[in-house]
Backbone as JSON Lines, residues from 0, in Angstrom:
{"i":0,"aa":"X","n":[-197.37,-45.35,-35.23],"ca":[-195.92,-45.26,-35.36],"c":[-195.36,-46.4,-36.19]}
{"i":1,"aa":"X","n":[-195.8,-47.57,-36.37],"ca":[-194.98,-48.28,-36.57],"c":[-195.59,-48.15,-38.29]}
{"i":2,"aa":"X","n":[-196.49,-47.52,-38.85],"ca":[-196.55,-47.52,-40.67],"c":[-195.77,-46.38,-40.73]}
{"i":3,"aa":"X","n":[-195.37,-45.67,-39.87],"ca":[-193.84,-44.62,-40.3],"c":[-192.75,-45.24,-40.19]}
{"i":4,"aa":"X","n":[-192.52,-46.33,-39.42],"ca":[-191.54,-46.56,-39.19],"c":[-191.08,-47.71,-40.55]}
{"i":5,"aa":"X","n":[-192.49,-48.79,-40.95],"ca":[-192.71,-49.1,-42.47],"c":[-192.33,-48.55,-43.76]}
{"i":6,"aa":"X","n":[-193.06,-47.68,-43.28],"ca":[-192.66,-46.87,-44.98],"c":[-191.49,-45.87,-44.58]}
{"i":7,"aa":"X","n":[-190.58,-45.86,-43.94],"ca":[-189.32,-45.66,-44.11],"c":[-188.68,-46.35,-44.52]}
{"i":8,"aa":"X","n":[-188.59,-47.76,-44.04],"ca":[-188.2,-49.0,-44.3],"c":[-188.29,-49.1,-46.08]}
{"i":9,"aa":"X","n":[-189.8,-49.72,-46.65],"ca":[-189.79,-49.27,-47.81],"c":[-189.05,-48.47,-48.3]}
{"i":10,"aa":"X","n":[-189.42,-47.27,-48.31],"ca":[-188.73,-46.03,-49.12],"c":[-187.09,-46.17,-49.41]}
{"i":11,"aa":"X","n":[-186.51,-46.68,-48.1],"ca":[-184.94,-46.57,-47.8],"c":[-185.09,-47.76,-48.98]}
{"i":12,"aa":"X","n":[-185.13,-49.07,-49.11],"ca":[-185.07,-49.74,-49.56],"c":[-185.22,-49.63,-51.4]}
{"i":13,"aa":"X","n":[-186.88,-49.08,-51.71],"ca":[-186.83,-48.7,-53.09],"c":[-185.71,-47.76,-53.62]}
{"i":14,"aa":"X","n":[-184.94,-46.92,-52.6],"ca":[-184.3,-45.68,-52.92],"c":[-183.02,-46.75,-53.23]}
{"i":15,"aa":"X","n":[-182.65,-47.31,-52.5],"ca":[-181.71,-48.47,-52.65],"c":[-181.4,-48.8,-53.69]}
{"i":16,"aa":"X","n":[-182.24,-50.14,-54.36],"ca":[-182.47,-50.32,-55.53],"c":[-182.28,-49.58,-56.71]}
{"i":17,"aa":"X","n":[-183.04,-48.21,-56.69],"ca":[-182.81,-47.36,-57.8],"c":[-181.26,-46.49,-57.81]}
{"i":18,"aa":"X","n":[-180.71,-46.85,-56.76],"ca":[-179.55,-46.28,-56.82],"c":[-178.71,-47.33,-57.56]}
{"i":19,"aa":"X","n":[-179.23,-48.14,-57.15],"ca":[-178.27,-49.37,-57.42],"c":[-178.2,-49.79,-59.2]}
{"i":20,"aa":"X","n":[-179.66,-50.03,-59.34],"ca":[-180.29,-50.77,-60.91],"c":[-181.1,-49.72,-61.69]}
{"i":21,"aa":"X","n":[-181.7,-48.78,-60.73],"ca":[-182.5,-47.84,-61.94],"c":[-181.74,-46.59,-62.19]}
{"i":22,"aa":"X","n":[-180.36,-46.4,-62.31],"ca":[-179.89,-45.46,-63.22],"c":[-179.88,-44.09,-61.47]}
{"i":23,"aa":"X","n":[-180.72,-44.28,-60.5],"ca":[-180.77,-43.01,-59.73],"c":[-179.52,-42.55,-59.64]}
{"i":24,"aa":"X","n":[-178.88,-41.39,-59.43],"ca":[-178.04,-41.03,-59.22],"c":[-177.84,-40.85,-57.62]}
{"i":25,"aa":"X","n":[-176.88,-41.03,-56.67],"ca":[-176.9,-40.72,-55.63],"c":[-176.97,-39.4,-54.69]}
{"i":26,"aa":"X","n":[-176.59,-38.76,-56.35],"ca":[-177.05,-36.67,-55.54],"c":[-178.31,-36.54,-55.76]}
{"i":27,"aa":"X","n":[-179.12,-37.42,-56.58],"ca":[-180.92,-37.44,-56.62],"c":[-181.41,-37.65,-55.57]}
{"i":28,"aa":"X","n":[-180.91,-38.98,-55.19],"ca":[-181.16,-39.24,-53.55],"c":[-180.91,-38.65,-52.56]}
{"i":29,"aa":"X","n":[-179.97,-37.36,-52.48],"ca":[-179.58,-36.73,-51.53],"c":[-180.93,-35.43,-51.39]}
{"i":30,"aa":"X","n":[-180.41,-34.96,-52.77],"ca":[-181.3,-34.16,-52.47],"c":[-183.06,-34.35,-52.4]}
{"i":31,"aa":"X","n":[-183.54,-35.76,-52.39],"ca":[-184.68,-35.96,-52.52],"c":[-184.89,-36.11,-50.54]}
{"i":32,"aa":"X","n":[-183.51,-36.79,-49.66],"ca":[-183.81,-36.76,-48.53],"c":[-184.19,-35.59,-48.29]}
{"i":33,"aa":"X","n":[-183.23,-34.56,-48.55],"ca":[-183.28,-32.97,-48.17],"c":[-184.76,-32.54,-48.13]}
{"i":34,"aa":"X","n":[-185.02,-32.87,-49.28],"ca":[-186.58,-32.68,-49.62],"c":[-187.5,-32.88,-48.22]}
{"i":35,"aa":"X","n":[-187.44,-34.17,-48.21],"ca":[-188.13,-34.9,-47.05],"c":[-188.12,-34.05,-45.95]}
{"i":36,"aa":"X","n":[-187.04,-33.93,-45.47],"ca":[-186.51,-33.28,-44.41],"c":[-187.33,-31.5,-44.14]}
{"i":37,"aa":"X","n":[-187.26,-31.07,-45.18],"ca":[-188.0,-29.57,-45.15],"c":[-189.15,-29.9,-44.94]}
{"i":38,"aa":"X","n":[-189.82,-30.88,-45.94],"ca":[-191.35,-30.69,-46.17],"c":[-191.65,-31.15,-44.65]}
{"i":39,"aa":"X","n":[-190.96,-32.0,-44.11],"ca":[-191.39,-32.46,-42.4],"c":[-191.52,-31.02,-41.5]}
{"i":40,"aa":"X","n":[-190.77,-30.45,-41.53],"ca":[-190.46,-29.43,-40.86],"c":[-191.51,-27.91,-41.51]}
{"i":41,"aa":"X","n":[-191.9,-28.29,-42.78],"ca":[-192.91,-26.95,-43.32],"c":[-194.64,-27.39,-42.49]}
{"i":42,"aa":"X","n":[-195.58,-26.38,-43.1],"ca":[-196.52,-26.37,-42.66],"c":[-197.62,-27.38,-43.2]}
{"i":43,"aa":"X","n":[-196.82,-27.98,-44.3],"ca":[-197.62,-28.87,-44.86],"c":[-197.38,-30.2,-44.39]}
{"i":44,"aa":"X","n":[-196.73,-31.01,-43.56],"ca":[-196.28,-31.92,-42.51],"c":[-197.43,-32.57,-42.09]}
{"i":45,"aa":"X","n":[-198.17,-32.05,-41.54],"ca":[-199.6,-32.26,-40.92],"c":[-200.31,-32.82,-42.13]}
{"i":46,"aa":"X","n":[-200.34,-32.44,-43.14],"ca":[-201.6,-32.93,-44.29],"c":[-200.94,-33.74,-44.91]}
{"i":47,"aa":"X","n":[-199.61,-33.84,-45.09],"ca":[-198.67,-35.11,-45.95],"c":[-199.12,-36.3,-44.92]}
{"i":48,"aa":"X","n":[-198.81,-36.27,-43.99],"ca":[-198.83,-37.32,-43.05],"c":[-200.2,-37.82,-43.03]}
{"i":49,"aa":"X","n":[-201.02,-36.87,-42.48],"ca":[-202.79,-37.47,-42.83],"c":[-202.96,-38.56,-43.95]}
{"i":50,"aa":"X","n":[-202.4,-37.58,-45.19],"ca":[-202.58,-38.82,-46.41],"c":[-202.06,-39.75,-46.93]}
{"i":51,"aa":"X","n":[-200.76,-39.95,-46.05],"ca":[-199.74,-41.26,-46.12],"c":[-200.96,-42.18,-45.16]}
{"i":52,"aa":"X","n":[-201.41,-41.71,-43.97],"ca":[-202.2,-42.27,-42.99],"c":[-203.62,-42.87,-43.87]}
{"i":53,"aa":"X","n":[-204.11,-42.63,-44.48],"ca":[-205.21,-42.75,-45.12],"c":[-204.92,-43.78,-46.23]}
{"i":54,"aa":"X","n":[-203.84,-43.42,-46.87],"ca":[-203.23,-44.3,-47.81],"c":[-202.87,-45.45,-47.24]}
{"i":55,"aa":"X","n":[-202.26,-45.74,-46.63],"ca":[-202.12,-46.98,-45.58],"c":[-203.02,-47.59,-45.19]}
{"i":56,"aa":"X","n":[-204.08,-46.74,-44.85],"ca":[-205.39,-47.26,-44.27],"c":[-206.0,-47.94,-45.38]}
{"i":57,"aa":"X","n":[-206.29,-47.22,-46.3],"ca":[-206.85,-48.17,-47.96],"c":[-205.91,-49.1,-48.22]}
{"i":58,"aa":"X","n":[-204.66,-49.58,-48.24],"ca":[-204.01,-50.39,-48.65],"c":[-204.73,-51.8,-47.69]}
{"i":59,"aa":"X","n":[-204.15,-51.74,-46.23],"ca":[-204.45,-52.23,-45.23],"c":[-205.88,-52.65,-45.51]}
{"i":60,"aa":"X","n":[-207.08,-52.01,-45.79],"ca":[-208.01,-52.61,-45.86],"c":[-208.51,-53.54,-46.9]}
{"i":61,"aa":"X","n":[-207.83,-53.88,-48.21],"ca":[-207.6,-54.42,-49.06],"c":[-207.48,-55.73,-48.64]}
{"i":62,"aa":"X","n":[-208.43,-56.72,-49.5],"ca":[-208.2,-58.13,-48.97],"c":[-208.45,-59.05,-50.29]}
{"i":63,"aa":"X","n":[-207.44,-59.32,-50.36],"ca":[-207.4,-59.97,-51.74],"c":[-208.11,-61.36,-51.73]}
């Protein structure tokens, strides 16, 4: 729970920024939550999440 609760954090934050300095538009961002929001709720939820999980996991194991 808590690398979801991370990379929300992130995300909210980069989305931030690009609203702010990279030109994003704020109906990009809307509809990119929207996005989010379906794909959680579709059947593909389960395998997005696996590979955010995995991805995390390779980051995390990284030791510079």
């Amino acid at each position: 729970m808590v690398v979801s609760v991370s990379a929300v954090v992130l995300l909210t934050v980069i989305v931030f920024l690009l609203v702010r300095k990279g030109g994003l538009k704020a109906s990009h961002a809307v509809v990119s939550a929207l996005l989010g929001f379906y794909l959680a709720s579709s059947s593909a939820a389960p395998s997005i999440r696996q590979l955010s999980t995995r991805i995390a996991s390779l980051i995390s194991d990284v030791k510079l």
